[in-house]
N, C-alpha and C positions, 0 to 999 in steps of 0.2 A: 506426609509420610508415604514411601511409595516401598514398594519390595525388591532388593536385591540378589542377586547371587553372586557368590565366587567359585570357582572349582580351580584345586590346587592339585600339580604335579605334572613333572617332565612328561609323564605319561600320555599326557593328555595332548600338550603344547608342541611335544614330538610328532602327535600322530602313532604312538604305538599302539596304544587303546583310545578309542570312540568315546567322546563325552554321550554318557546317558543321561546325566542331572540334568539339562537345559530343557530340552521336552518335557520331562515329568513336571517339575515344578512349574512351567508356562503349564501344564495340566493341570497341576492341581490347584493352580490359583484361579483359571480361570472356571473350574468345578465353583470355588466360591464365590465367583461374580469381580473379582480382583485382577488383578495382573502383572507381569513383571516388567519393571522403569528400565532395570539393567543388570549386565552380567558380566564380570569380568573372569577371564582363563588366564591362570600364572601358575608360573613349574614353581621347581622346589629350589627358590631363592630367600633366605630369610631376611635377607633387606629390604628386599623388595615386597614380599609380602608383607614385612614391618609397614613398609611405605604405604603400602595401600590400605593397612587397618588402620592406621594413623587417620589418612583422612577418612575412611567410612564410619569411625568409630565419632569423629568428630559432626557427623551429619543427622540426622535424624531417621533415615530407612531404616527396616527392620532386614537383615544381611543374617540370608545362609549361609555357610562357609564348609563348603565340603571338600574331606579332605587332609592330609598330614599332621592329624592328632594322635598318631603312633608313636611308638617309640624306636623306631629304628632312625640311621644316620640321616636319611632323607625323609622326614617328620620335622616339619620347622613352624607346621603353623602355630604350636601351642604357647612356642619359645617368644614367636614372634608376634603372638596376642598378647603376649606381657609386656614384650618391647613398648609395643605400640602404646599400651595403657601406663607403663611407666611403674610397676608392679614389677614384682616378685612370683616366682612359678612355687605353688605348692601345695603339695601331695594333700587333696580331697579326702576327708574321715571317707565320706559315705561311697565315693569312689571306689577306697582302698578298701572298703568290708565288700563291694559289689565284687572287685575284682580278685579277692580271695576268693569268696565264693567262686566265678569263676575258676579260677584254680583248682579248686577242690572238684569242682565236674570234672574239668580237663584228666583231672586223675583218675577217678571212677573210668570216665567211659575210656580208658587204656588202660581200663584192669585192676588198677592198685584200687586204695582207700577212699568211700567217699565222706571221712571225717573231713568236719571243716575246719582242724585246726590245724592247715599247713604251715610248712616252715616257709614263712615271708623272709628269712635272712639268706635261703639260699639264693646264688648269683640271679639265676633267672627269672626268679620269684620276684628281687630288689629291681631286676631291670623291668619284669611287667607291669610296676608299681608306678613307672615313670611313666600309662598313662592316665593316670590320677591323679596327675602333677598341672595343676591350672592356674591362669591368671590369681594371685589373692581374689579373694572375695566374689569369685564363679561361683555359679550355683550347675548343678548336673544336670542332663537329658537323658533321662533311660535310655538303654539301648533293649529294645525288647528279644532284637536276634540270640547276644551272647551277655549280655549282662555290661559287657565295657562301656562305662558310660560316654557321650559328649558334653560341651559342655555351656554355658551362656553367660553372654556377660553384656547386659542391656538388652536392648534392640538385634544383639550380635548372636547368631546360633552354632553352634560348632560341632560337624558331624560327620563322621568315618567317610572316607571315599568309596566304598563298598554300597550300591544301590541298595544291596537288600537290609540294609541297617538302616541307611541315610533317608529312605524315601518314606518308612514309618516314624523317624523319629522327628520327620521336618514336615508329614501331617498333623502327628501330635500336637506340633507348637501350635500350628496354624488353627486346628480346631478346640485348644483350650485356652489359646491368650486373644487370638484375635477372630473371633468367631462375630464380635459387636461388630464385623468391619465387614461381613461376608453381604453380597449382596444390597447395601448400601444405597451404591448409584446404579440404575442402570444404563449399562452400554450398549450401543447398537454401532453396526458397521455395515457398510452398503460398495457394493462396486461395479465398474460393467466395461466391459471391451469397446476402445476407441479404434478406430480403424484412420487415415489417409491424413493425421496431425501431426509433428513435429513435439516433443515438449516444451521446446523453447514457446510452441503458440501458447499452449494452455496454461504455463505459467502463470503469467497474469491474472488469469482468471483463476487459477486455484489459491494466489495468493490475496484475491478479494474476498472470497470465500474465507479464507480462514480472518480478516478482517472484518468481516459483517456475522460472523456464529464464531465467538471470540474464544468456546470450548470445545468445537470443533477441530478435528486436526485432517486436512486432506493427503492423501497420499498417489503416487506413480508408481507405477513399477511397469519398465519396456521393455520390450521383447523386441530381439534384432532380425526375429525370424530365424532361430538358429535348432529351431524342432521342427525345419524346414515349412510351416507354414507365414503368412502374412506377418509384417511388424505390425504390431499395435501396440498401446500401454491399455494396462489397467488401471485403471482411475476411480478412487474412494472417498469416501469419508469414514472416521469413526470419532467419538461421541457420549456423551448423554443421549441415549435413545430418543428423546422428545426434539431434540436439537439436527440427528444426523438426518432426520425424512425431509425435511425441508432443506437441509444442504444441500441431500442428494440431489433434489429435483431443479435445485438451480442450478447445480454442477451437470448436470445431465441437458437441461434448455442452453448453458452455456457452451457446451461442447457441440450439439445441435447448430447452434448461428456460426458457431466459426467452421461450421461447412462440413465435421467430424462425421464420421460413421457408426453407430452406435450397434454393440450386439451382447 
């Protein structure tokens, strides 16, 4: 089981608005000793997002999904967690009493009544009701902001695009379902600046490494010298903590014999 993300909307895949979901959640997983496998960013396509809960839904990760659970025209993810499960979309009891409620504030605080028995038949009332409308057999995610809830269905979590909703209700999960998983294993990670090597050299050698520490994973990352200093790469390992100190120190003697610069 590893942890995914999704974040949905043209908004994002344009470049109109800045993804803020990808940092926090890499935060807040790694707060609990966990981390994230992967992440996918998709506009507002409901085939395509059909396609891709098809297969996430089919895998075993536990999959945030932020993002187009509204009701407006370009809202497809809710339609298209149904698609994908093969289900019927439909209006949530506890949903539709959270989001009266709602309603009934919305009216208060612009004056009018705050009895909570509005009229749900009028247009706008029927149309905020669609988002209550989930997979059959969802179960909800409070929303602590405004009450509108998200919603989940397995391993799969479903939550507003709006950081200040998405980012408490996607701690919640984390610290009430999977709290047994927090700090588990520990991981450790080590790295250090190679100077006067090629990667093609070190290759070899990082791909023994990860052959002799089999949960081990070593990494590169080069620099062309374009912050106007020296090329060098950085060269890693990360790990089972117990596994990555002895990586390192081979991958550090190994860069040493092939003549590297080490700083």
């Amino acid at each position: 089981m590893g942890f995914g993300l999704i974040v949905i909307g043209d908004e994002i895949v344009s470049g109109k608005r800045q993804d803020r979901h990808f940092a926090r959640v890499v935060e807040m997983l790694r707060g609990r000793g966990l981390s994230l496998a992967w992440a996918h960013f998709i506009g507002d396509d409901r085939a395509a997002i059909t396609a891709l809960l098809r297969r996430t839904f089919a895998g075993e990760d536990v999959v945030f999904c932020c993002g187009g659970i509204g009701a407006t025209p370009d809202d497809h993810t809710r339609q298209a967690a149904a698609a994908a499960l093969g289900v019927d979309l439909a209006l949530h009891p506890q949903a539709a009493e959270l989001i009266a409620q709602r309603i009934a504030e919305m009216a208060a605080e612009s004056g009018g009544s705050a009895d909570l028995s509005v009229d749900l038949t009028l247009p706008e009332n029927r149309q905020r009701l669609k988002m209550g409308e989930f997979p059959a057999g969802a179960e909800i995610l409070p929303n602590p902001f405004n009450r509108i809830p998200g919603f989940a269905v397995g391993r799969h979590f479903f939550v507003p695009g709006f950081p200040v909703m998405a980012w408490p209700m996607i701690e919640a999960v984390l610290d009430t379902r999977f709290a047994h998983c927090f700090h588990r294993d520990a991981r450790g990670e080590r790295s250090f600046l190679a100077f006067g090597l090629a990667e093609s050299t070190v290759t070899p050698l990082m791909e023994q490494i990860e052959r002799d520490y089999a949960e081990v994973r070593v990494f590169s990352l080069p620099s062309v010298g374009e912050d106007g200093g020296r090329r060098h790469i950085e060269l890693g390992v990360r790990g089972p903590a117990p596994a990555v100190d002895e990586a390192f120190a081979t991958l550090r003697a190994g860069v040493q014999a092939l003549g590297g610069e080490i700083r």
